[in-house]
N, C-alpha and C positions, 0 to 999 in steps of 0.2 A: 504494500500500500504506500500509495506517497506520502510523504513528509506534510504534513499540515504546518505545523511552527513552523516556517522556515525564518531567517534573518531577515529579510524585506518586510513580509508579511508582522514580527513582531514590531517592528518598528514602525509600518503605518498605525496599528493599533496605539502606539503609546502617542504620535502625531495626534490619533482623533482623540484619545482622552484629554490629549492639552486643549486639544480645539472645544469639547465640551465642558471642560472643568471650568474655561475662562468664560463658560455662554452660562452655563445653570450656578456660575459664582453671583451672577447679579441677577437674573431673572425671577427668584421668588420673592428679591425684595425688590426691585422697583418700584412695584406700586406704590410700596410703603415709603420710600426717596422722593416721588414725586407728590405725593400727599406731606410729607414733613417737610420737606425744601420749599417747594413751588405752590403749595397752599391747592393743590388738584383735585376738581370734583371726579365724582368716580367713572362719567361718562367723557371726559377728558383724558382722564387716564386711562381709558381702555383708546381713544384715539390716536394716543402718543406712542401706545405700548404697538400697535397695531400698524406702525408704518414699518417696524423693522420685521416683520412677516411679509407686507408687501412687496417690498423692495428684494427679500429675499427669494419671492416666489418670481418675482421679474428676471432675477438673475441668471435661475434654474435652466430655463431649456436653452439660454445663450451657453452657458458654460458647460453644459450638455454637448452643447457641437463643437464648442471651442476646444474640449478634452479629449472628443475624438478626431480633432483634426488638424489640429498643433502637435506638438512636441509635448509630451504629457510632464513630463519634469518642470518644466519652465512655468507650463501655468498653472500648475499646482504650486510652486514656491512664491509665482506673482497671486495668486489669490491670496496664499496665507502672508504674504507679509502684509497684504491689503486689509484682513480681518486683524492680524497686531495691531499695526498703527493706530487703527480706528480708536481704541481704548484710551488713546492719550486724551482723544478728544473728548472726551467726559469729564475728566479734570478741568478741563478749562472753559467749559458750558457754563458761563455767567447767568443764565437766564432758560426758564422753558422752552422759547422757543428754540435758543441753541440748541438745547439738549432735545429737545426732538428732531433737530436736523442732524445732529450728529449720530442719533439714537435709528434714527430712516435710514440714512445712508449706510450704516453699519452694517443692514441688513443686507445688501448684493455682496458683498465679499465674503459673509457667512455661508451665505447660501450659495456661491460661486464654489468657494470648500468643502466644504459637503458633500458634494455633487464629486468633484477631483479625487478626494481624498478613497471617496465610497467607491470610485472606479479604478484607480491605482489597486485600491485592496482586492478586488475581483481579478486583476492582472495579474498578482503576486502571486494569486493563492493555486496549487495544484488541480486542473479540469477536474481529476474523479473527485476530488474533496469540496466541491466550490461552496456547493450549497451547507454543508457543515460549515464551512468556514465562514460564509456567510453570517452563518447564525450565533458564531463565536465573535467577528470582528464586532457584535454589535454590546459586546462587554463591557468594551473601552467607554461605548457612550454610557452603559447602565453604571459602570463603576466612580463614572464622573459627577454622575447624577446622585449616587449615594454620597460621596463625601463631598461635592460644590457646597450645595445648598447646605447643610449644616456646619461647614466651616464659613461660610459667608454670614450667616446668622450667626455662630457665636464669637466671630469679629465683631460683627458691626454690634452686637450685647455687650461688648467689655471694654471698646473703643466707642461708640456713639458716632463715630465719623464714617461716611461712606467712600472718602477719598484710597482709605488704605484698598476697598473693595477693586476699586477701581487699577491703582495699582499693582495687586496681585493676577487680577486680570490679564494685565501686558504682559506681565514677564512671563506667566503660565502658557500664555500663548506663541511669546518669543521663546519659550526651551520647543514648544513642539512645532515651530519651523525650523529649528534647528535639526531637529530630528529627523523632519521631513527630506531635508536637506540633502541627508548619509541614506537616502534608500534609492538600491539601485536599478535603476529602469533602462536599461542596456538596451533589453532585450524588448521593448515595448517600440515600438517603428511607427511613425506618423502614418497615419490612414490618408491617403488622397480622396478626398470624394470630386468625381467631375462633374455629376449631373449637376440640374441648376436648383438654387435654393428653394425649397417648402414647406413645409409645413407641420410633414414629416421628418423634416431634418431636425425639430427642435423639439418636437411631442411624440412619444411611441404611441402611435394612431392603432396598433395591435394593441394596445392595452389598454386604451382609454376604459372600463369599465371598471378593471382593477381599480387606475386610478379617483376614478371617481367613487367608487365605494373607500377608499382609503381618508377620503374627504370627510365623514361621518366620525370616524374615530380621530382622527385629528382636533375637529371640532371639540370633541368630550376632554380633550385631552390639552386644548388652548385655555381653556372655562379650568380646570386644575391647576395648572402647573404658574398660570398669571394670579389669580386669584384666593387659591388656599389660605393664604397668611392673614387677607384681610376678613378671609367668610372666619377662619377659626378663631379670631381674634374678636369680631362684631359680632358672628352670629351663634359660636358655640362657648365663647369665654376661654379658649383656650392661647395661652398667649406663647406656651413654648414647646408645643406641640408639632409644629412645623418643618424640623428640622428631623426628628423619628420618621414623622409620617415620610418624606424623601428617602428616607435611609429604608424604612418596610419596600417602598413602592421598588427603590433597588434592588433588593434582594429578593422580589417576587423576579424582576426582569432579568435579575441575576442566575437564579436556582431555573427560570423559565431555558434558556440557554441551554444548560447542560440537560434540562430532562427533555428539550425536544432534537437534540445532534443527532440520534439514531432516525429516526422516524426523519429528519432532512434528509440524512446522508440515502436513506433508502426512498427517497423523493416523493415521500408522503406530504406534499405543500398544501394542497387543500385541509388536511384531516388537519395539522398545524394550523393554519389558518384558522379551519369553522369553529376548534374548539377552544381557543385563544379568546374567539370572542366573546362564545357565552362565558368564559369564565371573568374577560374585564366587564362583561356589561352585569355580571353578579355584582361586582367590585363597587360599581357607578351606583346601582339601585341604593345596596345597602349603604352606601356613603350618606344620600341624601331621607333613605328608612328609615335609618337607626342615627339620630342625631346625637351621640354619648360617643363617650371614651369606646366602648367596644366598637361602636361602627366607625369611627374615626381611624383606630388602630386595624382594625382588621381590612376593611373596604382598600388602602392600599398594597397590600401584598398580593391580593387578588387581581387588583388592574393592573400589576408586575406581572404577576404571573403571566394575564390573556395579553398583554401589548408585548410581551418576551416571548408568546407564539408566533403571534399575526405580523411582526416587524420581518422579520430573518426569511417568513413564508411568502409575504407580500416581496419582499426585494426578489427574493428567487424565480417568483411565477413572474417577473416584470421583465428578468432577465432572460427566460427561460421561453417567453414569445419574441427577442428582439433577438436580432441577427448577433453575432460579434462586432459587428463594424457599429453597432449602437449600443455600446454598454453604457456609455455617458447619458446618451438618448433615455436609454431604460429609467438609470439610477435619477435624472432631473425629472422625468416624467413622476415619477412616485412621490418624491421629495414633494415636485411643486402641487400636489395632490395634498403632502401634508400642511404644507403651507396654505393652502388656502382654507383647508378646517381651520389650521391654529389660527389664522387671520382672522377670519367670520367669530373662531369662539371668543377671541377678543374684545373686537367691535362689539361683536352682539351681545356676547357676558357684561359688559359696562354699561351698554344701556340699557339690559333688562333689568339690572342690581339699580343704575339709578330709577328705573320708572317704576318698578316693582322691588325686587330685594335680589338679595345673594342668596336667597335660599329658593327661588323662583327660578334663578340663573343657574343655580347646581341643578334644580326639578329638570329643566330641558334638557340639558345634560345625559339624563339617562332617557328621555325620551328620543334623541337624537342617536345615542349609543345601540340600542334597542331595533332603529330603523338599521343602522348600517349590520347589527349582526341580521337580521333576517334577509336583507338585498344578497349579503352573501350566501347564506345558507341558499337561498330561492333560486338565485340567478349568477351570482358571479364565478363558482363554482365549475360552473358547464361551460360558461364562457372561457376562463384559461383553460380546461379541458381539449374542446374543441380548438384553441389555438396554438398549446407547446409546440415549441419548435424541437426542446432534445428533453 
């Protein structure tokens, strides 16, 4: 059997953990930055929060073609130096509106990275192994995701200042460009495409159904990850709860990992997929059921566990309809899928919490969760069926 570690392959991994550790360092407090600094109502704040998703989702299927038809080195090193720099720029946002322009624009080099980084690691990793590997490369973002946010919270707990956040950010990000730097892509050769530009060139049109069911869980999943601190804090009283609840939701997406590699490796993606989701849309229900410490603690290991299925299953059936000459294609197709849930759950999580409540905003939540596990189960299912290419 091939080698799955290989030396490339561990080093994109620890690339994307720098690239998520310095994203989910500031992401579950934001809200709570621009509410104490800038005085933000809650439908402003889901405004502000919500252009660095746009921006990212615009960047997606550019950096899609630009990954498969450049030199893969070079704009994977020009996107991530583009996502460090960005960092400085929050330091020196004298005002809201700075900071939402610098906060906007942050988002195309994220999501330009993402996009590189996620296609690089499919390059590195051995054909018979992809889809294991896949579902492992997706550690680095879970493992970031456990310890970002609870070190970012008990910083800004013991400092009161968000500039150190900010700081730690840059450098976190500058050690995994450096990283990126030392992986060697010899063997990866510029793709020529001759035909003329379409449409196709920038959205996997084989997959659009995937992708649009990916749009549902993204959404449940934008309404979480923006908002938790302030619903646990306003609407359940919990004020230092925040920071476990990350660390559970980790360790569901963590343990999700290692219990579905066999069942990849043997290209079971659907069954990964359908059942990933009933077990996060259990997670979402009981979150907003059971308003107490049990459903608070428990409701996230579960949405670990089903988005540590549906992540690694969705990327593979994405892949696994596009040709080789569109892995990039694939990989911004999906992304910009999640980004537009996490967009919408932004936007719309702010203005349903200001016009109604945070607990109105978590309710649709699992009614939106609920539509996308049934679209799958009903209909998306036959659809990559019907379409795998290997």
């Amino acid at each position: 059997m091939e080698k799955l570690w290989n030396k490339n392959f561990n080093k994109v991994m620890l690339a994307n953990f720098s690239l998520f550790f310095a994203f989910y360092l500031l992401t579950p407090l934001l809200p709570l930055y621009l509410s104490e600094s800038y005085h933000a109502g809650k439908d402003l704040i889901g405004i502000v929060l919500s252009g660095y998703t746009v921006t990212a989702l615009f960047s997606r299927p550019v950096s899609g073609f630009l990954i498969d038809s450049l030199d893969r080195k070079s704009t994977l090193l020009f996107f991530y130096f583009l996502f460090f720099i960005f960092f400085a720029g929050y330091l020196f946002a004298s005002s809201l509106l700075l900071f939402a322009i610098v906060r906007t624009l942050h988002g195309a080099p994220f999501g330009s990275l993402t996009v590189a980084n996620s296609t690089v690691a499919v390059d590195v990793l051995p054909p018979s192994r992809r889809n294991e590997g896949i579902g492992y490369y997706g550690l680095s973002n879970n493992v970031a995701m456990a310890l970002a946010p609870s070190t970012g919270i008990a910083i800004y707990h013991y400092t009161n200042n968000f500039n150190y956040l900010f700081w730690m950010a840059f450098a976190v990000a500058g050690i995994g460009m450096l990283i990126d730097q030392s992986v060697d892509l010899s063997h990866c050769k510029v793709i020529v495409k001759k035909s003329r530009l379409s449409f196709s060139r920038f959205f996997l049109i084989r997959g659009w159904l995937l992708a649009f069911n990916m749009v549902f869980f993204g959404f449940s999943f934008g309404v979480l990850q923006n908002y938790l601190a302030i619903y646990s804090r306003d609407v359940m009283g919990i004020t230092g709860g925040t920071g476990v609840f990350f660390i559970l939701l980790s360790a569901g997406l963590i343990l999700a990992r290692f219990l579905g590699a066999k069942s990849l490796r043997q290209g079971r993606l659907t069954r990964n997929a359908a059942g990933g989701a009933v077990v996060s849309t259990l997670g979402y229900v009981l979150f907003v059921a059971c308003p107490n410490h049990f459903g608070y603690y428990l409701s996230p290991l579960l949405i670990g566990l089903g988005n540590g299925h549906i992540w690694p299953a969705f990327m593979s059936m994405v892949i696994n309809v596009a040709s080789d000459r569109q892995r990039g294609t694939a990989n911004s197709t999906l992304l910009v899928s999640w980004d537009v849930g996490i967009g919408l759950g932004v936007l719309l999580g702010g203005i349903i919490a200001e016009y109604f409540s945070y607990y109105t905003a978590f309710l649709s939540v699992s009614g939106v969760q609920i539509a996308g596990t049934l679209l799958f189960w009903m209909v998306t299912r036959q659809f990559f069926l019907a379409r795998r290419l290997r």
